[in-house]
N, C-alpha and C positions, 0 to 999 in steps of 0.2 A: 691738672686743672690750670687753667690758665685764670693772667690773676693783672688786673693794671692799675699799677700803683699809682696814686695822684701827681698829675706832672713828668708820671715815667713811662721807662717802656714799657711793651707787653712782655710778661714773662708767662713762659710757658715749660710744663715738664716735658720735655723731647721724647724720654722712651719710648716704645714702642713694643711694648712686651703686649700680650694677648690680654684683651679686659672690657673693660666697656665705655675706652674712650675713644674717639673720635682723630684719624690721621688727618693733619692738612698742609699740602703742599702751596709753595707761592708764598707761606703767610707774610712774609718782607714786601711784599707786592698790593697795589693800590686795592685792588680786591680782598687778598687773603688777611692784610690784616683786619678789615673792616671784618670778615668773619671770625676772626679772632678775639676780635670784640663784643661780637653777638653771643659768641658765646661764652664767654665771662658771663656776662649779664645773665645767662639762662644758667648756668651753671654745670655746659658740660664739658669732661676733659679732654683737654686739647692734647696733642701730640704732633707737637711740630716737625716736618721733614724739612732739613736741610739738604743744600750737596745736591748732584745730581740722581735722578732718579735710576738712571742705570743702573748706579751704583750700587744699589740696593739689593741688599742679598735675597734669594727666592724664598717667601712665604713668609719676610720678616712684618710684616706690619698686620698685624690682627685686631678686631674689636670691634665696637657697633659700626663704623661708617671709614670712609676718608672722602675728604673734599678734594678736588685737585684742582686746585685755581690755576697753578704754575702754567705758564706759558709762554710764546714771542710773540707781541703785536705788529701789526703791518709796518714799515719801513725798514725792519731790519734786515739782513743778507739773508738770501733764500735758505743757504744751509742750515745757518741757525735758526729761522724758523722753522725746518721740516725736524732738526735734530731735538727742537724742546717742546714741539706740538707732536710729535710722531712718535720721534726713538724714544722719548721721556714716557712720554703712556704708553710706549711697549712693557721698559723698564718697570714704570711703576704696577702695571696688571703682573706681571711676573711675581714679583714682592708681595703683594694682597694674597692674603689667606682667602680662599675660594668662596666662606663666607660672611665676608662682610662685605658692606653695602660699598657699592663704586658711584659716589656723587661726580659728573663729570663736568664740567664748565665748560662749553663751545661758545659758537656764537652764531649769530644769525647771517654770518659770511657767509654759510653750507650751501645759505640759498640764493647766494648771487648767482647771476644769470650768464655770468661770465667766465667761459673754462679757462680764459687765459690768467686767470687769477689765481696766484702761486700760493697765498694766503689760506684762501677758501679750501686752496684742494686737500693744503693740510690739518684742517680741522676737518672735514669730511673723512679724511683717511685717519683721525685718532677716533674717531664717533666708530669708522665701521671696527677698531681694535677694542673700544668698548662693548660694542654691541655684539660682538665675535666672543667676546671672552663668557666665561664659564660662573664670573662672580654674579651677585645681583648687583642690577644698577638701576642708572638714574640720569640724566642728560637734559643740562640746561641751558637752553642758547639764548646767551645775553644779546639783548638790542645796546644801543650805545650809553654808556654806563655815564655817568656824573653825579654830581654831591660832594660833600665833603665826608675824606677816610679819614681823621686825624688831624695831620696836618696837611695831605695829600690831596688835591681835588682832580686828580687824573688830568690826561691828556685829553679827550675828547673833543671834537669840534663844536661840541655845545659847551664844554668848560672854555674854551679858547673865547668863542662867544660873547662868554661875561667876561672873562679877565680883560676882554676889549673894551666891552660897556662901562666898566666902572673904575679902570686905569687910565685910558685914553678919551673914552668918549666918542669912541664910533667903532661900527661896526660893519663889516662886509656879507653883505648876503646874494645868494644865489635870487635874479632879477626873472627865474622861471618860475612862472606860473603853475601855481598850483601846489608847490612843492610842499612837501610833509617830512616829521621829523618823528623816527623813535627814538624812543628814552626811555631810563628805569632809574633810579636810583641806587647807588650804593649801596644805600645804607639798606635801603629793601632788601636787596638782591641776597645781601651778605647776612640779612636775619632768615628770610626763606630757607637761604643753602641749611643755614643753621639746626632750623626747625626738622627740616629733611634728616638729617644726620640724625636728633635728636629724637624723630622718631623709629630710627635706624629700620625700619620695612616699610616700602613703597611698591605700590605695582611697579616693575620695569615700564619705561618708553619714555619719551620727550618731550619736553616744554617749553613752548616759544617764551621769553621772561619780557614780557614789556607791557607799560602800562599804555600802548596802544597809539596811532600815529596822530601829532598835531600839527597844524598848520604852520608851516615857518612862519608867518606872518603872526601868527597868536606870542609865536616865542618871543620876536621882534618886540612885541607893542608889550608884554612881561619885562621884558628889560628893560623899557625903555622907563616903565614908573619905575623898578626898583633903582635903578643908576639914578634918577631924580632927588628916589626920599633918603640912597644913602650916600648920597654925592652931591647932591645938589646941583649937579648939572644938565642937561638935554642931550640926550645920548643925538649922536649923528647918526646915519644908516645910508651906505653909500651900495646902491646896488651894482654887481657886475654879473657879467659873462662870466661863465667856470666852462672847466673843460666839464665834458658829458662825464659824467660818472653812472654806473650798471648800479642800481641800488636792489635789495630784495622787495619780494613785494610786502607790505605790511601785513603784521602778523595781526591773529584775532586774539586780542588781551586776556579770552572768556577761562582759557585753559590755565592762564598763567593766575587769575583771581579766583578758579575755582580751586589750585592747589594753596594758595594761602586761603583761604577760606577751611579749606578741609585740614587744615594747623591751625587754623584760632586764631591766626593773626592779623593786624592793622590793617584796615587798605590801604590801596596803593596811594605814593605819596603823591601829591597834586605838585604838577610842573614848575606852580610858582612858586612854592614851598621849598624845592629841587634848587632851583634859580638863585632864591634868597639867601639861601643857606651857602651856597659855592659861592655868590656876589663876598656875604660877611667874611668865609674864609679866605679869600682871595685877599681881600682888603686889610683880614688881620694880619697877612702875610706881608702885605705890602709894606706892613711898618717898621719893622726890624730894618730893611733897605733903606727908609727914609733919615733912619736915625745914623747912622753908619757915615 
């Protein structure tokens, strides 16, 4: 059972013996702890993977579900992204008992439009080793994640965004027209996976995770009242030229609101909700630096 003490960390029973708790890798990671959170709160038991997934010896991890957040996001050296998107969800389908449920985390990279893209082709090649493998599964491809995890509000170019709006007071946006922005929340995303788990059987197939595409201009004019009423300042917005970037084309939110719907859970969170929340944590963070 995972379990978080006021002010402290997450603590979780690690075993991994056969039962009916829930494995999830990543959990040190901007996403996996947020579902380690989730499920505290719902009360099911976690089974944290450490260490590399290789590692793992065949058939060791049994029980209603595993999440597998674990991954490398874009910037890092090709190898180690192909080695902890690919070889790692080799490793870990090896390890999983045939069955329990394989909740898979991808992202909506699969569907760039772009083959030169070193990123994409490795999530597309862990998707076809889940969808190859023999377990039940389940495959969720995150649009671009923000919110606060804890103390973490991820990398994101929508987190970078705020921490511009309400640290400095300006912000750089892309000066093309028309442009749209996905997004999902965290804290969504990491109760969905949750709930998935928790109901440990899912039809197999996949789900686009986004609460659907908005106008970067909508984001824009969101930030600019919250950096107002929690700053007091007038956010700046200086637009430029970016290089071209290949984007996916926007997904249809229908599939991703019909499976929280079919788990009972919340809708999805409202953008500026999203915003306000990473704007506060941002700022709570800011202040330990100030005092220093």
């Amino acid at each position: 059972m995972c379990s978080m003490p006021p002010g402290g960390p997450i603590q979780c029973d690690i075993s991994m013996r056969a039962g009916s708790g829930v494995a999830v890798t990543g959990g040190r990671g901007y996403l996996g702890r947020q579902v380690l959170r989730s499920m505290a709160t719902t009360g099911l038991r976690a089974n944290l993977i450490t260490g590399r997934c290789e590692s793992l010896a065949p058939g060791s991890i049994a029980g209603r579900a595993v999440i597998h957040c674990a991954g490398r996001c874009r910037g890092a050296p090709m190898d180690a992204i192909w080695r902890d998107n690919v070889d790692a969800t080799a490793g870990l389908l090896a390890a999983v008992h045939p069955e329990t449920l394989v909740i898979h985390v991808s992202s909506r990279a699969v569907r760039m439009r772009d083959r030169a893209d070193r990123y994409a082709a490795s999530k597309i090649a862990a998707e076809r080793l889940v969808s190859g493998a023999d377990h039940p599964h389940f495959v969720v491809r995150l649009s671009v994640l923000t919110g606060p995890s804890g103390d973490d509000c991820g990398r994101s170019f929508l987190t970078r965004m705020v921490r511009d709006a309400v640290t400095t007071g300006m912000v750089f946006v892309s000066r093309r027209a028309g442009t749209v922005v996905e997004h999902l929340d965290v804290r969504e995303a990491a109760l969905t996976l949750a709930a998935v788990a928790g109901r440990g059987r899912v039809p197999a197939g996949i789900v686009e995770a986004t609460t659907g595409p908005v106008p970067l201009d909508d984001v824009v004019e969101a930030l600019r009242g919250i950096t107002a009423r929690l700053t007091g300042r007038t956010m700046l917005v200086e637009y430029a030229d970016f290089a071209d970037t290949i984007h996916p084309r926007p997904a249809n939110p229908d599939a991703w609101r019909g499976l929280q719907s079919m788990l009972n859970l919340p809708p999805p969170t409202p953008l500026q909700a999203t915003l306000h929340d990473t704007a506060v944590a941002v700022l709570a963070a800011e202040v330990p630096k100030c005092r220093d």
